[in-house]
Residue, then its C-alpha position, 0 to 999 in steps of 0.5 A: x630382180x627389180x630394186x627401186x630406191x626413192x630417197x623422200x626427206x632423209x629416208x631411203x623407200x625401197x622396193x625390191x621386186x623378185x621373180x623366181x621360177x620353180x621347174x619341178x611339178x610340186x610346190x617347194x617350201x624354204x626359207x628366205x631370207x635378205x641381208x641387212x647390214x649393222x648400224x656402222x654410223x660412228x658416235x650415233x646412239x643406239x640402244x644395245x638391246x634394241x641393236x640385238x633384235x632388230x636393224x634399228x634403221x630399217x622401219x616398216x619391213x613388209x614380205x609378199x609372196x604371190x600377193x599374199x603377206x608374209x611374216x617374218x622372223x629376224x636373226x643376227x649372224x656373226x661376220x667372220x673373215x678369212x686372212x685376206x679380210x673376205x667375208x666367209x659368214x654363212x646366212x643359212x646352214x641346212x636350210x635354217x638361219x645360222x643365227x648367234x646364240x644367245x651367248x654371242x648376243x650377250x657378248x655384242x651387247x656388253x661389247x657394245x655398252x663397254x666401247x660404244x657404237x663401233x663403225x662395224x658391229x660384228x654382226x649382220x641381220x638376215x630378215x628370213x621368212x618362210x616361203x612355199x614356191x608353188x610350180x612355174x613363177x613366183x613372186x616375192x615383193x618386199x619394201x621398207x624405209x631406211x633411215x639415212x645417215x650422213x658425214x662429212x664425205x657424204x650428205x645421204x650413206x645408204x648401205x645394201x648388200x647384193x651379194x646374198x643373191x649369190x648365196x640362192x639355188x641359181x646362185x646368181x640373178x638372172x635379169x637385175x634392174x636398178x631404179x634410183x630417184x634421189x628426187x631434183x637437184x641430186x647427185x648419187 
C-alpha cells in the first residue's frame, strides 16, 4: 500500500495505492470494501438524511482496478464496543457489507435530529465495490478529497483509519508507504 495525503487549501487529496497478489490460477471475484469514519465535528451542521447515505466530507470518491473504473456502493455499519471500549464491528459478514437495516438508519436520523451532530455517531461508512482479482498482481487505486476540519487543539483533523486492512485474506499489509505533503511552512 502506498498512501499519499496532499492537503491543497482545507482539503485533504488522497491517493492510496494497492497491490494484491492473487496465487491460484483463476480469477477470483470479491467485495471490497475501505473504511471511512462518521462526521465527529461537534456543532458542525450536517443535513441527518445526507449523513445516512453518504460520508458528507468525502467528495469525488473514484476506485480502479487494473486501470479500469469501478463503481461503488455505500453502506453504514454499526460501532459496536466490547466492555473494555474496543471495537468488535464486523465491515462484512459472508462476503457481503454487514450494513444497518433500514430500521437502524431511522434510528440514527431521528438520534440525530433529536440531539444534534454528536462528536461520534454510532456508525461507520464502508465504500465497497466488486472486484474480479485476475492470477498474478493486481491493482487497486482509489482518490478523493476530504473536507478538513479544525479546533482549537488543531488548525487541520483529518481522520483515516488503517485497521480494515487487517480485516483482508493476508490479514496484514506487507510493504505500507506513507507520503504526507502539508505543503510550506507546516507541521503535522
Amino acid at each position: 500500500e502506498i498512501l499519499s495525503l496532499k492537503l491543497v487549501g482545507g482539503k485533504m487529496k488522497v491517493d492510496v495505492y494497492y497491490e494484491f497478489y492473487n496465487p491460484t490460477k483463476s480469477s477470483k471475484n470479491l467485495i471490497v470494501g475501505f473504511e471511512a469514519p462518521s462526521p465527529y465535528d461537534g456543532g458542525l451542521e450536517v443535513d441527518p438524511h445526507l449523513v445516512t447515505k453518504k460520508q458528507p466530507f468525502i467528495h469525488k470518491f473514484t476506485v480502479n482496478m487494473n486501470d479500469r473504473p469501478l463503481a461503488h456502493k455505500i453502506a453504514l455499519i454499526k460501532h459496536e464496543y466490547d466492555e473494555e471500549y474496543n471495537e468488535k464491528s464486523k465491515s462484512f459478514k459472508n462476503g457481503q457489507p454487514n450494513g444497518m437495516s433500514q430500521a437502524e438508519i431511522k434510528a440514527a436520523i431521528t438520534k440525530m435530529i433529536n440531539e444534534g451532530v454528536e462528536y461520534e455517531l454510532d456508525f461507520y461508512y464502508v465504500y465497497y465495490f466488486n472486484a474480479v482479482f485476475k492470477p498474478g498482481i493486481n491493482i487497486i487505486k482509489h482518490s478523493y478529497e476530504y473536507d478538513c476540519s479544525n479546533s482549537a487543539m488543531a488548525r487541520w483533523s483529518f481522520p483515516y483509519r488503517l485497521t480494515p486492512a487487517c480485516k483482508w485474506a493476508n490479514g496484514q499489509i506487507d510493504d505500507f508507504t506513507l507520503i504526507v505533503d502539508m505543503g510550506p511552512f507546516a507541521s503535522y
